[in-house]
PyMOL Python script that loads the backbone (N, CA, C, O; Angstrom):
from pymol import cmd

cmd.read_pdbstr("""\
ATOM      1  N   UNK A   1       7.733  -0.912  18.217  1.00  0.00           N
ATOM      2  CA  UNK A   1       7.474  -1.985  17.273  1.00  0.00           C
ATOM      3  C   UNK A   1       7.166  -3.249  18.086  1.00  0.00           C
ATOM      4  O   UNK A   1       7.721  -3.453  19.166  1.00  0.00           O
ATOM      5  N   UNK A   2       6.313  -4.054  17.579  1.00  0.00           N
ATOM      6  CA  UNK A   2       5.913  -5.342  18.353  1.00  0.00           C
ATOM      7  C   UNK A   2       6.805  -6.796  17.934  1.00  0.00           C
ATOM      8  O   UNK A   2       7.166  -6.910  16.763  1.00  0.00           O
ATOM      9  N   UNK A   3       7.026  -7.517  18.591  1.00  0.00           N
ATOM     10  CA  UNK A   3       7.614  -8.754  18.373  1.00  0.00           C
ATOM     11  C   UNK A   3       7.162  -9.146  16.707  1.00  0.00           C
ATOM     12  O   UNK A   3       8.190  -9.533  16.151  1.00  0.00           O
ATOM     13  N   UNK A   4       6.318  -9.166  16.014  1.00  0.00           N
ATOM     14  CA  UNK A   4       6.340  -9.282  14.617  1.00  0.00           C
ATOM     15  C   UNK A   4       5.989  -8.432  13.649  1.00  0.00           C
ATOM     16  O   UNK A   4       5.370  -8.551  12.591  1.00  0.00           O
ATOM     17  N   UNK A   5       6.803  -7.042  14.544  1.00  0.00           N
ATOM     18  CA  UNK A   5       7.096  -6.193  13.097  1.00  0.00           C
ATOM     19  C   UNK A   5       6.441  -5.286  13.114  1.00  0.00           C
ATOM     20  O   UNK A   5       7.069  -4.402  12.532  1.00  0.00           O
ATOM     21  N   UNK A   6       4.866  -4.670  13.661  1.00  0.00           N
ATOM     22  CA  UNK A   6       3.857  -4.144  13.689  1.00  0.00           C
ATOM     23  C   UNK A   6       4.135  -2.608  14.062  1.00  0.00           C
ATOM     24  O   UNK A   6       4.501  -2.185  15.159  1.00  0.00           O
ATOM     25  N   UNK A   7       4.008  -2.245  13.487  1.00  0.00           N
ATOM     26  CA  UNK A   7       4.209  -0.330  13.705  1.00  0.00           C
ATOM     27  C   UNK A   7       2.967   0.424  13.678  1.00  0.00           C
ATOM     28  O   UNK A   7       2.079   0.293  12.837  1.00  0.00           O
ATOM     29  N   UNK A   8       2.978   1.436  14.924  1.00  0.00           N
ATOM     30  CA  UNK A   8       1.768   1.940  14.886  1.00  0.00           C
ATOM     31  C   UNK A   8       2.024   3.534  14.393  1.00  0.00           C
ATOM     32  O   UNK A   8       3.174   3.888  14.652  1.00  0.00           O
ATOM     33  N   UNK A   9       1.235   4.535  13.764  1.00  0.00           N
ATOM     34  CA  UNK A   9       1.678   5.864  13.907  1.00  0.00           C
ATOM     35  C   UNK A   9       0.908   6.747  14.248  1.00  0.00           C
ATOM     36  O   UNK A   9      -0.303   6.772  14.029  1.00  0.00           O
ATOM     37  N   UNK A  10       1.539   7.530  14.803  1.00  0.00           N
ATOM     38  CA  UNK A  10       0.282   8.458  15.461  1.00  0.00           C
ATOM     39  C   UNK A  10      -0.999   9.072  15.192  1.00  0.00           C
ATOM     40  O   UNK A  10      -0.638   9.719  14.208  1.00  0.00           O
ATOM     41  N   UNK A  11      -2.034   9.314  15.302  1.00  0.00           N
ATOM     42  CA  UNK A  11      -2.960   9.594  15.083  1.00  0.00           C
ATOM     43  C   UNK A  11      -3.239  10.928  14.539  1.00  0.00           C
ATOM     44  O   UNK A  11      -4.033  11.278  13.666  1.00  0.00           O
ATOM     45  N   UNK A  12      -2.206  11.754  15.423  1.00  0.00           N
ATOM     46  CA  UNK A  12      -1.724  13.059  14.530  1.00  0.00           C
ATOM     47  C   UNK A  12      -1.189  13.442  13.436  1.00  0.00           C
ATOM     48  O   UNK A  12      -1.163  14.573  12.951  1.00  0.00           O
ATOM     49  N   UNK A  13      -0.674  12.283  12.974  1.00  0.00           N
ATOM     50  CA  UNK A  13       0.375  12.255  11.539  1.00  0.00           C
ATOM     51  C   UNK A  13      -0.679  11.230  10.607  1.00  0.00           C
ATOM     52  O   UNK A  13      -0.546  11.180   9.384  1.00  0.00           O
ATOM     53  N   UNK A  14      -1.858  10.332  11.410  1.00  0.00           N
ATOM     54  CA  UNK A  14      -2.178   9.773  10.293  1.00  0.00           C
ATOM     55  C   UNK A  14      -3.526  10.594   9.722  1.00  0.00           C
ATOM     56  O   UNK A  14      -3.954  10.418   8.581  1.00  0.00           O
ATOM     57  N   UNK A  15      -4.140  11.532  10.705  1.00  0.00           N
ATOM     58  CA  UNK A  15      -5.250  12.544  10.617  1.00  0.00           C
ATOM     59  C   UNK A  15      -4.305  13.616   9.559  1.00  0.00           C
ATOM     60  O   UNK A  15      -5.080  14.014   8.689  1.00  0.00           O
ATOM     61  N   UNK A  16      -3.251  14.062   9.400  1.00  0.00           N
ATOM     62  CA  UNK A  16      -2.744  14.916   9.225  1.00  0.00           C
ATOM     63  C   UNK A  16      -2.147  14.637   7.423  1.00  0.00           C
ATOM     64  O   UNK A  16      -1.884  15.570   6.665  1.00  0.00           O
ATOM     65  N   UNK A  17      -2.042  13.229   7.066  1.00  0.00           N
ATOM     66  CA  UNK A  17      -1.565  12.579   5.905  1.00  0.00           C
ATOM     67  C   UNK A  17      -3.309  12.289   5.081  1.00  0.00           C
ATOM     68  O   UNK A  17      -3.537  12.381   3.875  1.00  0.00           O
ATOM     69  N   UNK A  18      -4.259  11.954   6.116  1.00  0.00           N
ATOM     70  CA  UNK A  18      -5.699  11.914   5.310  1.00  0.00           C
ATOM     71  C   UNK A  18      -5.843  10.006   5.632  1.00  0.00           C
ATOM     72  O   UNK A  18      -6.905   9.412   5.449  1.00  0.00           O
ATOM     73  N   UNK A  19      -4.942   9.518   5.977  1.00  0.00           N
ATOM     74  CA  UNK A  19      -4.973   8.196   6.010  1.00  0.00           C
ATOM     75  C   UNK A  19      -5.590   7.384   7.010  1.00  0.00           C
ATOM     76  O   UNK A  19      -5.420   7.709   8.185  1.00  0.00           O
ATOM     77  N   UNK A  20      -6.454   6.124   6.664  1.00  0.00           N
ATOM     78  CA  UNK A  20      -7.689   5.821   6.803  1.00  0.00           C
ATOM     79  C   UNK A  20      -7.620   4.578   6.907  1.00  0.00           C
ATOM     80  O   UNK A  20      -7.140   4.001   5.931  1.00  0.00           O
ATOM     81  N   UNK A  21      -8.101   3.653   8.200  1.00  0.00           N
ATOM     82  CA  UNK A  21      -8.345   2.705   8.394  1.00  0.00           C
ATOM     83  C   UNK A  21      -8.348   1.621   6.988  1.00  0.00           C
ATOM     84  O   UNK A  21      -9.285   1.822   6.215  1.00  0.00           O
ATOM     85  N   UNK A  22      -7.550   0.701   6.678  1.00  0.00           N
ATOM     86  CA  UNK A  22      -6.942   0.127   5.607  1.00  0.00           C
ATOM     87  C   UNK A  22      -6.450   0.847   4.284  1.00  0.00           C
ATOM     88  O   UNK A  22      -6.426   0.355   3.157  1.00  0.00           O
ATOM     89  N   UNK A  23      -6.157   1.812   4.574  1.00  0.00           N
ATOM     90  CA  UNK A  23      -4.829   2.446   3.576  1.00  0.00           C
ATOM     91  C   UNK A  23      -3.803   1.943   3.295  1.00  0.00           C
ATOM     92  O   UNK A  23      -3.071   1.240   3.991  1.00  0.00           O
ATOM     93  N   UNK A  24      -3.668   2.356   2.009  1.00  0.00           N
ATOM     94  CA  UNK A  24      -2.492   1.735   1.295  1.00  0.00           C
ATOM     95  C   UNK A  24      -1.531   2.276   1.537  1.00  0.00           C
ATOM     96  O   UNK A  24      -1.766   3.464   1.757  1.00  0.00           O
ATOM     97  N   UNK A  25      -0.106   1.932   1.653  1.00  0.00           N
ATOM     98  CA  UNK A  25       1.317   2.795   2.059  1.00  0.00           C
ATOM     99  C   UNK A  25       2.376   2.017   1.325  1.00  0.00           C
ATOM    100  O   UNK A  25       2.598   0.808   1.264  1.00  0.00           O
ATOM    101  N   UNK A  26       2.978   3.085   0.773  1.00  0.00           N
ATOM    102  CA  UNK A  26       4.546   2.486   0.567  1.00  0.00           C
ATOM    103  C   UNK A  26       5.252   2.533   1.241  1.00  0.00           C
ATOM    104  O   UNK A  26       5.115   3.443   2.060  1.00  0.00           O
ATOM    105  N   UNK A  27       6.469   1.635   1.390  1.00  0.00           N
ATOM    106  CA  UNK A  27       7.357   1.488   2.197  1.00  0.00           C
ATOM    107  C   UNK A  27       8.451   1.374   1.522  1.00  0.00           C
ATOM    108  O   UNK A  27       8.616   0.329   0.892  1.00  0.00           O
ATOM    109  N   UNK A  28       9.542   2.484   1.479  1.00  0.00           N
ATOM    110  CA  UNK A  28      10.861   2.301   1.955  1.00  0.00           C
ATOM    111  C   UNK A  28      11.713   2.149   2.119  1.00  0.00           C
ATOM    112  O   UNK A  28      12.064   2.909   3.022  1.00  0.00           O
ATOM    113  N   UNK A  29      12.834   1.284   1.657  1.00  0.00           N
ATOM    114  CA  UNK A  29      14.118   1.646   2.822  1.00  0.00           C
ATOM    115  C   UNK A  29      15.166   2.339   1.981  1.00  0.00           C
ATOM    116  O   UNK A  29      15.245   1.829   0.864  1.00  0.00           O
ATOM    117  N   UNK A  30      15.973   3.324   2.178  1.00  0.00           N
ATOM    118  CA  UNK A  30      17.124   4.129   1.422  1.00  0.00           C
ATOM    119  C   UNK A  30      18.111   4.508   2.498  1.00  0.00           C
ATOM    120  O   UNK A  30      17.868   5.347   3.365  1.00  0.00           O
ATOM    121  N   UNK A  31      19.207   3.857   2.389  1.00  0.00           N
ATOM    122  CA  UNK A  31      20.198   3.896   3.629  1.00  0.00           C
ATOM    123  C   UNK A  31      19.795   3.137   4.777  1.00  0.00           C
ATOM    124  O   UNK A  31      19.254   2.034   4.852  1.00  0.00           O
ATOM    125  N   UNK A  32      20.057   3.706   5.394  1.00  0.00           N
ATOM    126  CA  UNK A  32      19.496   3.444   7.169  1.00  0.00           C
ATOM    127  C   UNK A  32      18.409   3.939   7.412  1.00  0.00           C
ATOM    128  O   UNK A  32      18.222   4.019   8.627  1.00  0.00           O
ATOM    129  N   UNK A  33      17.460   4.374   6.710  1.00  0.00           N
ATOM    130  CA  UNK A  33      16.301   5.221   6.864  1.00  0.00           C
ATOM    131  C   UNK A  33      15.228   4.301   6.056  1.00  0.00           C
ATOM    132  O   UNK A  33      15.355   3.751   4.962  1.00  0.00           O
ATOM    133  N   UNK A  34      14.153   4.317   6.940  1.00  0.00           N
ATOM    134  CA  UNK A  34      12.713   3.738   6.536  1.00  0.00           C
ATOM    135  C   UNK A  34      11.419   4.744   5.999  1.00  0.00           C
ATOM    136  O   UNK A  34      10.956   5.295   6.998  1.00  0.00           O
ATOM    137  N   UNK A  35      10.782   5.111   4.921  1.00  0.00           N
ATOM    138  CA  UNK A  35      10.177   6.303   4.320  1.00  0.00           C
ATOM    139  C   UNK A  35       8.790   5.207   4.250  1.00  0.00           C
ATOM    140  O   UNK A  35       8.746   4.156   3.612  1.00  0.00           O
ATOM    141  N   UNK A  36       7.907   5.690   4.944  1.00  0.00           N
ATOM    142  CA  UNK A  36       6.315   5.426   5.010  1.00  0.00           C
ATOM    143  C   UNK A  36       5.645   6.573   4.039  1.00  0.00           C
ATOM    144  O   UNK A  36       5.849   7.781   4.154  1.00  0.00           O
ATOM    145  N   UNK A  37       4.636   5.815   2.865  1.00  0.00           N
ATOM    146  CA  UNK A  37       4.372   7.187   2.818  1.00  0.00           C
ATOM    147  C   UNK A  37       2.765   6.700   1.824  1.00  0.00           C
ATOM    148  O   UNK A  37       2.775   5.925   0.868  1.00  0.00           O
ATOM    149  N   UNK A  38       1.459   7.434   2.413  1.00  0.00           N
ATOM    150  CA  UNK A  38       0.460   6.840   1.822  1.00  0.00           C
ATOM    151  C   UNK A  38       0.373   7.137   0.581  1.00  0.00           C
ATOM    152  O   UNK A  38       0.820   8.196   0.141  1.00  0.00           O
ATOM    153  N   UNK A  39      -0.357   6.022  -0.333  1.00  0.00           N
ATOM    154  CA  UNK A  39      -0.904   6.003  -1.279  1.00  0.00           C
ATOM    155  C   UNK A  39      -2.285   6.233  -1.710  1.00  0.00           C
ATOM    156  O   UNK A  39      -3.200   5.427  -1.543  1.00  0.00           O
ATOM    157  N   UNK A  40      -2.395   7.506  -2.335  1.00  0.00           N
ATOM    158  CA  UNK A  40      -3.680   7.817  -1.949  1.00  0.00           C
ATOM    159  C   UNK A  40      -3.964   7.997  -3.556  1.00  0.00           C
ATOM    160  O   UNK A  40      -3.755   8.994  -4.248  1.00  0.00           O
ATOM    161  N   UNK A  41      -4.489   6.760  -3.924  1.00  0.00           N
ATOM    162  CA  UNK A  41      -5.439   6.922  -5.253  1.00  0.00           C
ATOM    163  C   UNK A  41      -4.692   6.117  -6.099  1.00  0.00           C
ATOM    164  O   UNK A  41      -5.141   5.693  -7.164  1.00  0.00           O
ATOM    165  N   UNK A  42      -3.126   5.787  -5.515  1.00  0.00           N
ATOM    166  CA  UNK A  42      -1.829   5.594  -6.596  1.00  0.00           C
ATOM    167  C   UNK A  42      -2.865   4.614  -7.952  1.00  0.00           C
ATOM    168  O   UNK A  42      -3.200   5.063  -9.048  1.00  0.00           O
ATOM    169  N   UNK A  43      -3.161   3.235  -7.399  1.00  0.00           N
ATOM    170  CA  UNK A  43      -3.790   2.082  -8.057  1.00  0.00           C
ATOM    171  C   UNK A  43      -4.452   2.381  -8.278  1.00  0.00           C
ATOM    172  O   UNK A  43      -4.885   1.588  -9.114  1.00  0.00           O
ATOM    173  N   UNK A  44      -5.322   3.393  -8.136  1.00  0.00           N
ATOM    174  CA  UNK A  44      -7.215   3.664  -8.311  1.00  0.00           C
ATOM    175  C   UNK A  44      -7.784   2.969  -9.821  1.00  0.00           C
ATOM    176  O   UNK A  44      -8.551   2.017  -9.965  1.00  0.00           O
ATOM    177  N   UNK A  45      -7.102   3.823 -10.875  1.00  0.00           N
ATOM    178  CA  UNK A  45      -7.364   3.563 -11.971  1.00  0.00           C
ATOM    179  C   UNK A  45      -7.091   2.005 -12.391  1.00  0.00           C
ATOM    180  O   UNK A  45      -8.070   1.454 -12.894  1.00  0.00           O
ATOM    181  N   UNK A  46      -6.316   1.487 -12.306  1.00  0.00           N
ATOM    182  CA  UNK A  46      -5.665   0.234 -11.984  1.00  0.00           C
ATOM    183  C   UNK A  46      -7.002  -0.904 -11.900  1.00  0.00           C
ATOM    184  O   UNK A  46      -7.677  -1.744 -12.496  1.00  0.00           O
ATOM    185  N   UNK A  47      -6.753  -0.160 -10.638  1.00  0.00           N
ATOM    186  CA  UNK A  47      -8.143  -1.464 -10.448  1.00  0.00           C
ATOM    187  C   UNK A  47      -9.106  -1.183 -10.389  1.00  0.00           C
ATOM    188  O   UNK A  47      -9.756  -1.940  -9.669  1.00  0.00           O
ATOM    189  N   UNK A  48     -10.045   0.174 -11.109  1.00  0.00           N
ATOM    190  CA  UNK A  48     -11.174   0.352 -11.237  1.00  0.00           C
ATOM    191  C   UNK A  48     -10.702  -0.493 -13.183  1.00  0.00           C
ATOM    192  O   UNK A  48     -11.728  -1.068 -13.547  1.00  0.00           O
ATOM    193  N   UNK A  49     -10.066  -0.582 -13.803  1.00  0.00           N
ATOM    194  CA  UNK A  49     -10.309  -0.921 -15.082  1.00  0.00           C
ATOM    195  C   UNK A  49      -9.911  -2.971 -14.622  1.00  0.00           C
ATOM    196  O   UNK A  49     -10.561  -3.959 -14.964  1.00  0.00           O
ATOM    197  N   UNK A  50      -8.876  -2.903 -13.935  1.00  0.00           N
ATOM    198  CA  UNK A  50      -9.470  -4.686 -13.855  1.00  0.00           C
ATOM    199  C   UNK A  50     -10.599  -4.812 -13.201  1.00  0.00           C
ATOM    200  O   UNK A  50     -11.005  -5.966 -13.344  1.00  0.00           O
ATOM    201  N   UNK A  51     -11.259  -4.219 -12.591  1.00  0.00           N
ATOM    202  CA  UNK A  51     -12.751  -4.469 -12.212  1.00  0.00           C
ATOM    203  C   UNK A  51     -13.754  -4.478 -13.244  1.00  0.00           C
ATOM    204  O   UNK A  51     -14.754  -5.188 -13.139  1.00  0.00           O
ATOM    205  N   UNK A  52     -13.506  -3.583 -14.432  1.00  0.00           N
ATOM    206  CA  UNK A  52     -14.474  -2.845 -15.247  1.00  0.00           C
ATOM    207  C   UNK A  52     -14.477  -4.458 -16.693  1.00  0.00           C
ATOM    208  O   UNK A  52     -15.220  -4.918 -17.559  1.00  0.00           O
ATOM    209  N   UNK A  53     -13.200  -4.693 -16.123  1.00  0.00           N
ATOM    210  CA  UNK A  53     -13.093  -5.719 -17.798  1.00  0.00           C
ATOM    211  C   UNK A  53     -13.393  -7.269 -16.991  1.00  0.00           C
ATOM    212  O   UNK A  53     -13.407  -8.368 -17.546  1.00  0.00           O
ATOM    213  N   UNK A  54     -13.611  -6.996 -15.602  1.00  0.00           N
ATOM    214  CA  UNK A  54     -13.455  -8.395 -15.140  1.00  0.00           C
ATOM    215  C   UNK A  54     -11.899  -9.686 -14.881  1.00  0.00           C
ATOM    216  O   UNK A  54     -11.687 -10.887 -14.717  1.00  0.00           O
ATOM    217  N   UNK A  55     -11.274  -8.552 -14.983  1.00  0.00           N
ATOM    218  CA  UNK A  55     -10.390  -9.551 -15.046  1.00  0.00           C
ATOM    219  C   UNK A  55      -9.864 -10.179 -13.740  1.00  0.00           C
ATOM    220  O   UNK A  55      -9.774  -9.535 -12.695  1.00  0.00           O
ATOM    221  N   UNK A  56      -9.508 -11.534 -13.870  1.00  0.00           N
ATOM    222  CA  UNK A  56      -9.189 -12.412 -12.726  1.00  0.00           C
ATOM    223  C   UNK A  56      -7.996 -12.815 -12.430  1.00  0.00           C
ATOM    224  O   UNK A  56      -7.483 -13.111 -13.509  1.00  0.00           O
ATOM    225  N   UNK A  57      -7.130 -13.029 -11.452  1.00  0.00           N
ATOM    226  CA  UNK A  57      -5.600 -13.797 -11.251  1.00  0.00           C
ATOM    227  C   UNK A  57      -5.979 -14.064  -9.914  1.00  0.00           C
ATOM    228  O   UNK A  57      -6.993 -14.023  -9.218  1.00  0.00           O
ATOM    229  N   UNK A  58      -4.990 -14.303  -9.836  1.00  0.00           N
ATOM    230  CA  UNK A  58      -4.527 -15.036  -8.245  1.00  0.00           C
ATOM    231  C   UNK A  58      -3.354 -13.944  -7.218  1.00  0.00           C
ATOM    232  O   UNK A  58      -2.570 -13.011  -7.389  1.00  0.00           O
ATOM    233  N   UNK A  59      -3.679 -14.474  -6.547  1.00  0.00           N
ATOM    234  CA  UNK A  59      -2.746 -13.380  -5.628  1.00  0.00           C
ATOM    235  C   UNK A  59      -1.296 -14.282  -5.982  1.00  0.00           C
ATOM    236  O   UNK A  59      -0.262 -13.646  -5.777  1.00  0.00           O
ATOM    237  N   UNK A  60      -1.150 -15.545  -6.436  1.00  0.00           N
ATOM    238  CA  UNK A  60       0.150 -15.796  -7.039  1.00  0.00           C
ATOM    239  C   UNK A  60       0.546 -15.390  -7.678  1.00  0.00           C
ATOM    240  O   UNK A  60       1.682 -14.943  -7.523  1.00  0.00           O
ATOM    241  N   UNK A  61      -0.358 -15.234  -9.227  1.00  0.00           N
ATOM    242  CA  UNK A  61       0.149 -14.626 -10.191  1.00  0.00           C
ATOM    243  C   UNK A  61       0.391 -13.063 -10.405  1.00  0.00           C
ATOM    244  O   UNK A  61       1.051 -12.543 -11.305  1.00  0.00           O
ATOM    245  N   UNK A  62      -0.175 -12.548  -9.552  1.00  0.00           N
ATOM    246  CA  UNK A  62       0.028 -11.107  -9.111  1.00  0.00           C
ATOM    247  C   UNK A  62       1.438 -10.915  -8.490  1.00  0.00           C
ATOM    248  O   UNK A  62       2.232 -10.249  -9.153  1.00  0.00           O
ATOM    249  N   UNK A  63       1.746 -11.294  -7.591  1.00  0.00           N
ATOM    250  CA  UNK A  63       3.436 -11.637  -7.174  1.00  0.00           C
ATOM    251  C   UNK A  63       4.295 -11.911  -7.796  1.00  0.00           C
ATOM    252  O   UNK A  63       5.401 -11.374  -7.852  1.00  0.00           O
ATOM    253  N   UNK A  64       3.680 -13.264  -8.648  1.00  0.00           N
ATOM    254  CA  UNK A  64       5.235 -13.750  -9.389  1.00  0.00           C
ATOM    255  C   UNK A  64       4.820 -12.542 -10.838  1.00  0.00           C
ATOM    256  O   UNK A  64       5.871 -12.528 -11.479  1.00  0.00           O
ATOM    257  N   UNK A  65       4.260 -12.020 -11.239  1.00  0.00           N
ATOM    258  CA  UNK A  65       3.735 -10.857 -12.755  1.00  0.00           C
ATOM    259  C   UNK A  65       4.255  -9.500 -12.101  1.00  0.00           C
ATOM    260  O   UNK A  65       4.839  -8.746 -12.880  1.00  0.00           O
ATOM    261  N   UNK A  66       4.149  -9.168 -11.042  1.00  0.00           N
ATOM    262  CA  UNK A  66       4.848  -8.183 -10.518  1.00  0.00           C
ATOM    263  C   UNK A  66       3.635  -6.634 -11.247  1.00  0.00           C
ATOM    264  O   UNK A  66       3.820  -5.719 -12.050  1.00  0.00           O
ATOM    265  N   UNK A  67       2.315  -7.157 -10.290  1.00  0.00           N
ATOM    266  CA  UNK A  67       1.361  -6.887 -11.458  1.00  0.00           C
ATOM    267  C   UNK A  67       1.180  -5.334 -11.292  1.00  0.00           C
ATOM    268  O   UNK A  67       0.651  -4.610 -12.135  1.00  0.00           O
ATOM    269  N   UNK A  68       1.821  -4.822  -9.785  1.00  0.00           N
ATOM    270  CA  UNK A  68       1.931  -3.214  -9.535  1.00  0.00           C
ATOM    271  C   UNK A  68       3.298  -2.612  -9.299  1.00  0.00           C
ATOM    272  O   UNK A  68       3.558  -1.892  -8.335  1.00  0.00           O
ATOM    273  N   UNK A  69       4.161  -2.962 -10.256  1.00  0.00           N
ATOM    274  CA  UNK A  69       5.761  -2.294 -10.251  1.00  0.00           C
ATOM    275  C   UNK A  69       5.890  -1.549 -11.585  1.00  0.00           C
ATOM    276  O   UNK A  69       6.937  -0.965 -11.866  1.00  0.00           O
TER     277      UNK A  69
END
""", "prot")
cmd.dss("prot")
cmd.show_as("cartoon", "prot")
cmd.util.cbc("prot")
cmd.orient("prot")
């Protein structure tokens, strides 16, 4: 891990998961244990329909709306 946090994973595990230069991942933590694990499509629909209707926010209001929980 790098001085701010930065984790790299192997190339074998990320060829092996399908995961792709800016992939989405969840993260994690249950106990003492950290669970990485890609998201592959999770939002798709999501935001192919706020794309489709146009709709607009802010990356504020997305945070404080809690707009993907």
């Amino acid at each position: 891990m790098t001085k701010t946090g930065n984790v790299s994973i192997p190339k074998k595990w990320r060829d092996e998961l399908g995961m792709e230069p800016n992939s989405s991942i969840l993260i994690e933590k249950t106990g003492d244990k950290i669970v990485l694990r890609p998201l592959k499509g999770s939002f798709d629909k999501i935001d192919e329909e706020i794309r489709r209707k146009k709709i607009r926010f802010t990356r504020k209001e997305a945070v404080k709306d809690d707009l993907y929980d």
